[in-house]
Structure formats: C-alpha cells, structure tokens
C-alpha positions as a LaTeX table, in Angstrom:
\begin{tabular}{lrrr}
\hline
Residue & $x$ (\AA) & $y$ (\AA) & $z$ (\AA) \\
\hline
Unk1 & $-0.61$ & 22.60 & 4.70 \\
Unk2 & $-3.10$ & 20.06 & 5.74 \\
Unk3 & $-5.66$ & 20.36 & 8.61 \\
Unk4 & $-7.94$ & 17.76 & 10.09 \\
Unk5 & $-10.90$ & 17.40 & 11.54 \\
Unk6 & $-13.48$ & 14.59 & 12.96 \\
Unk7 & $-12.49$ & 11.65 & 15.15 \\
Unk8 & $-9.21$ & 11.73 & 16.43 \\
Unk9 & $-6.54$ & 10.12 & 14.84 \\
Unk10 & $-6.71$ & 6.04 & 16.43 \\
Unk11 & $-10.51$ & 5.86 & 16.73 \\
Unk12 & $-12.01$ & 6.66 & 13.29 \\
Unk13 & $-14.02$ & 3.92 & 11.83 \\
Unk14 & $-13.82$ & 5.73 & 8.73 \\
Unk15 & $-11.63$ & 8.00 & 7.10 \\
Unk16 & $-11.88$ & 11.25 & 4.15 \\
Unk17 & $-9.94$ & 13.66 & 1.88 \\
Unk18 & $-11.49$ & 16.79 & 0.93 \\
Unk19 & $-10.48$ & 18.68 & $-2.30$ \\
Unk20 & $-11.54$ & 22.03 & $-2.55$ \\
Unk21 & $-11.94$ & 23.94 & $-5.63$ \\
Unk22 & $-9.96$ & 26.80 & $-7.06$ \\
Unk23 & $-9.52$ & 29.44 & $-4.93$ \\
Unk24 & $-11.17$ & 27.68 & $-2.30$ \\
Unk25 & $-9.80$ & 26.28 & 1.52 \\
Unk26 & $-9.39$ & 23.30 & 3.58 \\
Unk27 & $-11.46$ & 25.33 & 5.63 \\
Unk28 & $-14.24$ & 25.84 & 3.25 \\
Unk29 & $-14.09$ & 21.55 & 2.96 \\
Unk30 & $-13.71$ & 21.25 & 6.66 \\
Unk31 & $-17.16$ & 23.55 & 7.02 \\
Unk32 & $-18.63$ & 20.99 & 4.33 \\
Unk33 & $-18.25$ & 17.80 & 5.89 \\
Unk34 & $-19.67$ & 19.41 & 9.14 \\
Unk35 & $-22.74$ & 19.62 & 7.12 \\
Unk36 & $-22.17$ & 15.85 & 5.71 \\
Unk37 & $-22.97$ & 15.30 & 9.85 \\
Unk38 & $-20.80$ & 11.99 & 9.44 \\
Unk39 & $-19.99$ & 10.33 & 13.24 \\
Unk40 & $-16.85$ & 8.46 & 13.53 \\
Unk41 & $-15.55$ & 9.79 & 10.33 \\
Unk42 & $-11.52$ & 11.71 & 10.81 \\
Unk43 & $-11.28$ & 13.96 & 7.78 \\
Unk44 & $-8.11$ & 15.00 & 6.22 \\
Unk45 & $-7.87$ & 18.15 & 4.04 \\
Unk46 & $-5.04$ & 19.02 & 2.25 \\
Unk47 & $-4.45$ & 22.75 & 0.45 \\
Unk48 & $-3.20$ & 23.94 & $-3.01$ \\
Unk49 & $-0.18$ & 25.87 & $-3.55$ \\
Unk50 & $-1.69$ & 29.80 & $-3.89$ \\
Unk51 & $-5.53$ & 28.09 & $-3.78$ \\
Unk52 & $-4.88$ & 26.07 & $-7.20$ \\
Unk53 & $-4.51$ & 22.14 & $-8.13$ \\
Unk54 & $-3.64$ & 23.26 & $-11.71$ \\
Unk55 & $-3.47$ & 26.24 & $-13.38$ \\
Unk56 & $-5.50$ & 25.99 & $-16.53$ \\
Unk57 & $-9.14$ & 24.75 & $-17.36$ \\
Unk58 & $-10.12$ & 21.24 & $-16.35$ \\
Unk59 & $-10.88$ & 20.28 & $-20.48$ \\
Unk60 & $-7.75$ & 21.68 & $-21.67$ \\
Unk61 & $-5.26$ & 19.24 & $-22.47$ \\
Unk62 & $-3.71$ & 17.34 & $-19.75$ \\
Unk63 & $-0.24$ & 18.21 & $-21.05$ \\
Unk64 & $-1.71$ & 22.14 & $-20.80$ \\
Unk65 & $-1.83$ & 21.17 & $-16.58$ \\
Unk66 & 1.70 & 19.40 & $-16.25$ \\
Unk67 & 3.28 & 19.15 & $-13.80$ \\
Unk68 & 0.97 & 20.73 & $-11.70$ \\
Unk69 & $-1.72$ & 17.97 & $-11.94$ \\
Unk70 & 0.80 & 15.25 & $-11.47$ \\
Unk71 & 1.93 & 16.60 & $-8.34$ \\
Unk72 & $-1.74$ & 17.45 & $-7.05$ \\
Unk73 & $-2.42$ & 13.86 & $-7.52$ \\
Unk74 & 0.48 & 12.82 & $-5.41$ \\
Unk75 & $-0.70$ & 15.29 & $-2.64$ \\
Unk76 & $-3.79$ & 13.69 & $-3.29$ \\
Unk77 & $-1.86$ & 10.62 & $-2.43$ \\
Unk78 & $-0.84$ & 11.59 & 0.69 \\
Unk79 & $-3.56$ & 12.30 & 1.83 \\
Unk80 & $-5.77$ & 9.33 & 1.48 \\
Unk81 & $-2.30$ & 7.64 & 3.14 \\
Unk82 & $-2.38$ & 10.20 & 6.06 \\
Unk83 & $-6.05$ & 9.79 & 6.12 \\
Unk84 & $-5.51$ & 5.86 & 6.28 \\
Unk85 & $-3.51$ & 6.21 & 8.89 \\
Unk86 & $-1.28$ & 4.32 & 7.09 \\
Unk87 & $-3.02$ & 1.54 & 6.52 \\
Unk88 & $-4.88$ & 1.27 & 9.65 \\
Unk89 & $-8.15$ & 2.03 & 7.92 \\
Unk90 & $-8.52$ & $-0.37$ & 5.26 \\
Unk91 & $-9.14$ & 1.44 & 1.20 \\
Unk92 & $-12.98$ & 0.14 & 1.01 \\
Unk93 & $-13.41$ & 3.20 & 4.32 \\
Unk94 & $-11.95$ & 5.57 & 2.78 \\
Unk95 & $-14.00$ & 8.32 & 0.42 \\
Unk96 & $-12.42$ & 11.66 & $-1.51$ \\
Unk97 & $-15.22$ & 14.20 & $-1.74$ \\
Unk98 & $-13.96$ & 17.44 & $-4.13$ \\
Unk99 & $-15.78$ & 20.26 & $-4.97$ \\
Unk100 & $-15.66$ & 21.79 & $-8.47$ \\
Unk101 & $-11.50$ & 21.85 & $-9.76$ \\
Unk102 & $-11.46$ & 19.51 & $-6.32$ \\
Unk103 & $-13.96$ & 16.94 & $-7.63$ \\
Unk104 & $-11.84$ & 17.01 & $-11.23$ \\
Unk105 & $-8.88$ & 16.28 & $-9.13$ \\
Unk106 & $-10.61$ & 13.44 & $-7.16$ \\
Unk107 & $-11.78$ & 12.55 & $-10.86$ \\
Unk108 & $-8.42$ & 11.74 & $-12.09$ \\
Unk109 & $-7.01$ & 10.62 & $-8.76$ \\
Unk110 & $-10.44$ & 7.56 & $-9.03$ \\
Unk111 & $-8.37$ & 6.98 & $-13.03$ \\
Unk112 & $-4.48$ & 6.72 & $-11.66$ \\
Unk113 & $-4.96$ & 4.80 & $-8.18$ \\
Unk114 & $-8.04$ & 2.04 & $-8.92$ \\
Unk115 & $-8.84$ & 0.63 & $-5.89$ \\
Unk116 & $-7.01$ & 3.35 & $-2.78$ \\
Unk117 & $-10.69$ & 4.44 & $-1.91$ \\
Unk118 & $-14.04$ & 3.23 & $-1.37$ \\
Unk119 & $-16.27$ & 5.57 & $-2.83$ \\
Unk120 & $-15.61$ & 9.53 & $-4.70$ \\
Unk121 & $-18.07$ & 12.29 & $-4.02$ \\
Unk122 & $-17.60$ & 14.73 & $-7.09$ \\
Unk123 & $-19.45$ & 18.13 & $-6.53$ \\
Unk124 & $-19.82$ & 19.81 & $-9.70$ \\
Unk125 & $-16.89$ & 18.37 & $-11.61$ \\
Unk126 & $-15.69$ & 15.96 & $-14.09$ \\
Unk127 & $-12.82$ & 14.07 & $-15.82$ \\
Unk128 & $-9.64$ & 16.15 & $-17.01$ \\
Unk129 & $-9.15$ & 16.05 & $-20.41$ \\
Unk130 & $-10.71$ & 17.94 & $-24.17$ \\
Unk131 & $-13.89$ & 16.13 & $-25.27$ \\
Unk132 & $-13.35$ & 12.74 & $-26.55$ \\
Unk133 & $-10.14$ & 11.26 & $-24.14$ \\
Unk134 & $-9.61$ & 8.13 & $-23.65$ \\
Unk135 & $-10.12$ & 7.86 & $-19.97$ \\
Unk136 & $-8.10$ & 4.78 & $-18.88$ \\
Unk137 & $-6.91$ & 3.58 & $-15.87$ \\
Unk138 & $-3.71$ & 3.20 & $-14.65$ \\
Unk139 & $-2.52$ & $-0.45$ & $-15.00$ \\
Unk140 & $-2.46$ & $-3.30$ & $-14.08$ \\
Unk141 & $-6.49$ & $-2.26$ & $-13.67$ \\
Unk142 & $-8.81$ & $-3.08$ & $-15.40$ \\
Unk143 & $-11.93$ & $-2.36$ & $-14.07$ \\
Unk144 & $-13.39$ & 0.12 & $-10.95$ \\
Unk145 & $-15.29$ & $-3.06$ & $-9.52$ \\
Unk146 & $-18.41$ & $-1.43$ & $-8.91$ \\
Unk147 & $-16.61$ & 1.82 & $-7.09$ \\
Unk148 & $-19.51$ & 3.60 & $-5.66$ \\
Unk149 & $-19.25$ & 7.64 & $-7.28$ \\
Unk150 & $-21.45$ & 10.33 & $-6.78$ \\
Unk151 & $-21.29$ & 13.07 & $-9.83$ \\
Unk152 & $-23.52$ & 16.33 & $-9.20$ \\
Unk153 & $-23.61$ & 19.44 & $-11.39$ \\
Unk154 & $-25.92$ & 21.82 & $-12.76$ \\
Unk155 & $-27.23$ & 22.58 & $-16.03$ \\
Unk156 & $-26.54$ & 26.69 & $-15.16$ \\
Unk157 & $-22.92$ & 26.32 & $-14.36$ \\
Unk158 & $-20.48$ & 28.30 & $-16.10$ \\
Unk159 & $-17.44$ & 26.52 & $-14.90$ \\
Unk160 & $-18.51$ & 22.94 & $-15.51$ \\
Unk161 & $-20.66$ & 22.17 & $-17.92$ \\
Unk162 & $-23.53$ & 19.90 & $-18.20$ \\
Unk163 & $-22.31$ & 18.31 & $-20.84$ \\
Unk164 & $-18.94$ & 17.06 & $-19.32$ \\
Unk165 & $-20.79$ & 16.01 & $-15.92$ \\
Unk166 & $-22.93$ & 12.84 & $-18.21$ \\
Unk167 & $-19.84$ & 12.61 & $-20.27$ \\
Unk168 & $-17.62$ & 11.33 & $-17.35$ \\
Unk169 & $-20.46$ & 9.54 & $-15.87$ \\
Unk170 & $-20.84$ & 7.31 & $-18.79$ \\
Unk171 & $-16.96$ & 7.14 & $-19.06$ \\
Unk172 & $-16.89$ & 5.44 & $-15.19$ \\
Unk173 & $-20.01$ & 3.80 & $-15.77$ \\
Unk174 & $-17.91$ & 2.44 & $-18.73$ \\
Unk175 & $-14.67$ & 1.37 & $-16.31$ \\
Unk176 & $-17.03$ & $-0.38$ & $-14.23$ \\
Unk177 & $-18.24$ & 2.30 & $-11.15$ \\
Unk178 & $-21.33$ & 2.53 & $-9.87$ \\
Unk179 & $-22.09$ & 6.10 & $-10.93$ \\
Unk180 & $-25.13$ & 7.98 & $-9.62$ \\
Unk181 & $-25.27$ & 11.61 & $-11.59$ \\
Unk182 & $-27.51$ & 14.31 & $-10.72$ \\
Unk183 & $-27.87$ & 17.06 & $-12.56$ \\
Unk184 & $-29.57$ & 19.86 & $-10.89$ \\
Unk185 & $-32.20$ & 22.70 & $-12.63$ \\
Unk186 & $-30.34$ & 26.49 & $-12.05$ \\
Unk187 & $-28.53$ & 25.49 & $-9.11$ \\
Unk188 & $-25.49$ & 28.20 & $-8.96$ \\
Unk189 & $-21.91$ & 26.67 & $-8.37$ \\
Unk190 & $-22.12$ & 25.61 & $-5.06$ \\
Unk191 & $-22.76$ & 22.34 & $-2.77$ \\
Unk192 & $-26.49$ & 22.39 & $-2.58$ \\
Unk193 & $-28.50$ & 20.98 & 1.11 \\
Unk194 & $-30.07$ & 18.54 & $-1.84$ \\
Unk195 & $-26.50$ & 17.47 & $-2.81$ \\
Unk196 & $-24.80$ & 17.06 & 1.04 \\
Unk197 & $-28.41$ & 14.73 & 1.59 \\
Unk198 & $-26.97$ & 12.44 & $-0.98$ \\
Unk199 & $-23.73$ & 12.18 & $-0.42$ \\
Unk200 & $-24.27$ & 11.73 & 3.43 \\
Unk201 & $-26.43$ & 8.32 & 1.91 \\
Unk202 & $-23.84$ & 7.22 & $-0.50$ \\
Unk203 & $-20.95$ & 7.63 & 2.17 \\
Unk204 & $-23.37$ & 5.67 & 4.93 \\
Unk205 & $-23.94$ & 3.09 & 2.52 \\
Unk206 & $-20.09$ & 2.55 & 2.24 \\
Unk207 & $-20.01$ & 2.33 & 5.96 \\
Unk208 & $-22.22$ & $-0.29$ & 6.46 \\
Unk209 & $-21.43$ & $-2.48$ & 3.39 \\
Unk210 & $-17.83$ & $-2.36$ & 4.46 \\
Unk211 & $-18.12$ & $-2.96$ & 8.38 \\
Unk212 & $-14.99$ & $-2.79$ & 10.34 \\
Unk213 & $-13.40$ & $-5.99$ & 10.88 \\
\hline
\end{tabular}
C-alpha cells in the first residue's frame, strides 16, 4: 500500500518518498512532512510488509537481510518512479526522507541508484552493513556528484548509534555527497522540531538550485 499526499498529481514542482521506520506508517511519514510545511511538494509514501523493510538489525550483515532488503529497495524504486510521475519531475526534484530503519533504507537506496534523487534526508539512521563495509556504489558510478544528504542522530539512541551516524557520513562524504551530520545531545529516537528546521532548508535549497525548467 502506498498513500499520497501534497500537490496533486500534474502540478507538483517537486516530488518525495517517505520511509518510515520499523513498526512505523505511511501515516506517521505523511504527519512528518506536514511539519516539513513544504508548498508545491506531492509526497509519495510507500508501506512495509507487517511494518518492516528487513527483518534483522541494520549492522548485521547484508546477507543476514536478503531478500528482504533487495526487495525494499525496489519498492523504494517505485516509489521515487511513482513519485516522478514517471519522469515528469526530473531526478535533481526529487528527495527520500526516512526515519530510523527508513533512513537506512534511503541509505542504501542513495548506494544502488546514484543519481534517481536530488537530495536524502536520513533521520536517525545510517548505512547497512557490520563496521568496516565497503560501501560502494552501484556501477557504472563513480561518484555522488555533490548529492546534497542530511544525516541526524543522537548520541542517546539505542537503536542507532552514534558511532555509525559519523561512520556513514564520512563514507558519503568519501563517494562524493555533500553530507551535513548532526548529532544531537539526549535527544530520544524521534524527529526533533530542531531536525524538521533543517531538513525543510536542505530540501528548499534543492528547490531553488534546481528550478523547474
């Protein structure tokens, strides 16, 4: 099931996925970009079979998550597609925003399709994999190009840790993103009014340095 919300579909200027976390809703992401407060923005958010993306940990092994991650990222898929309309909104408009096992997924979706999106808003999460993977992308890519990423998380957070957060920002600093991490003092696991500020900035910024043409 996928629901939408925003602009109707034919007059969006700019288009989004929202990934929610474990356990979570497209409802719960639908209620989160109404705080994001974006005009002229068509969101698109799609739901995980019984509430999860993958069954295990994020930092297990990827085989650990297979084939349940594979096929999230092809839902994934579809929904930056649907979201495009198609093709009607061009990749540089388009921005995933995921919140905690939905930012990881939005993580490794950035890794296996370079270049489908304009920016990735990662709440609390971080690249799928034990510590120490080589984080490549998918080829022919090479490089991100300067994909603008926003990376959040907390150093109290039991589910992601600190640690992982600055480990995957240096690894998409390192594939060529623009990667702005914040890591926030005690703040609980949950999208903080601190957090939606930014991420209402980054996504603006993509707006106007991609105009419509």
């Amino acid at each position: 099931m996928t629901i939408e919300a925003g602009r109707a579909r034919g007059s969006a200027a700019l288009a989004g996925v929202l990934l929610h976390g474990r356990g979570g809703t497209p409802e719960e992401m639908i209620a989160l970009a109404d705080r994001l407060g974006l005009d002229g923005c068509r969101w698109v958010a799609p739901a995980a079979a019984a509430g999860s993306w993958y069954p295990h940990r994020f930092m297990e092994p990827l085989e650990a998550n297979e084939p349940f991650l594979s096929r999230a990222i092809d839902e994934c898929h579809r929904a930056v597609d649907e979201a495009s309309e198609h093709g009607r909104i061009p990749s540089a408009r388009i921005v995933v925003v995921g919140f905690s096992q939905g930012a990881c997924l939005a993580a490794e979706y950035a890794l296996r399709h370079p270049g489908r999106c304009g920016a990735f808003v990662m709440f609390t999460g971080g690249l799928i994999g034990p510590p120490g993977t080589p984080w490549r992308l998918a080829p022919p890519a090479t490089t991100l190009g300067g994909l603008p990423v926003l990376l959040t998380g907390s150093d109290a957070d039991e589910w992601v840790p600190e640690a992982r957060v600055r480990e995957t920002a240096r690894a998409l600093t390192a594939l060529g993103a623009d990667v702005r991490c914040h890591i926030y003092a005690g703040r609980a696991h949950i999208v903080s009014d601190e957090e939606i500020c930014e991420a209402r900035e980054l996504i603006g910024r993509v707006a106007t340095t991609n105009p419509v043409i």
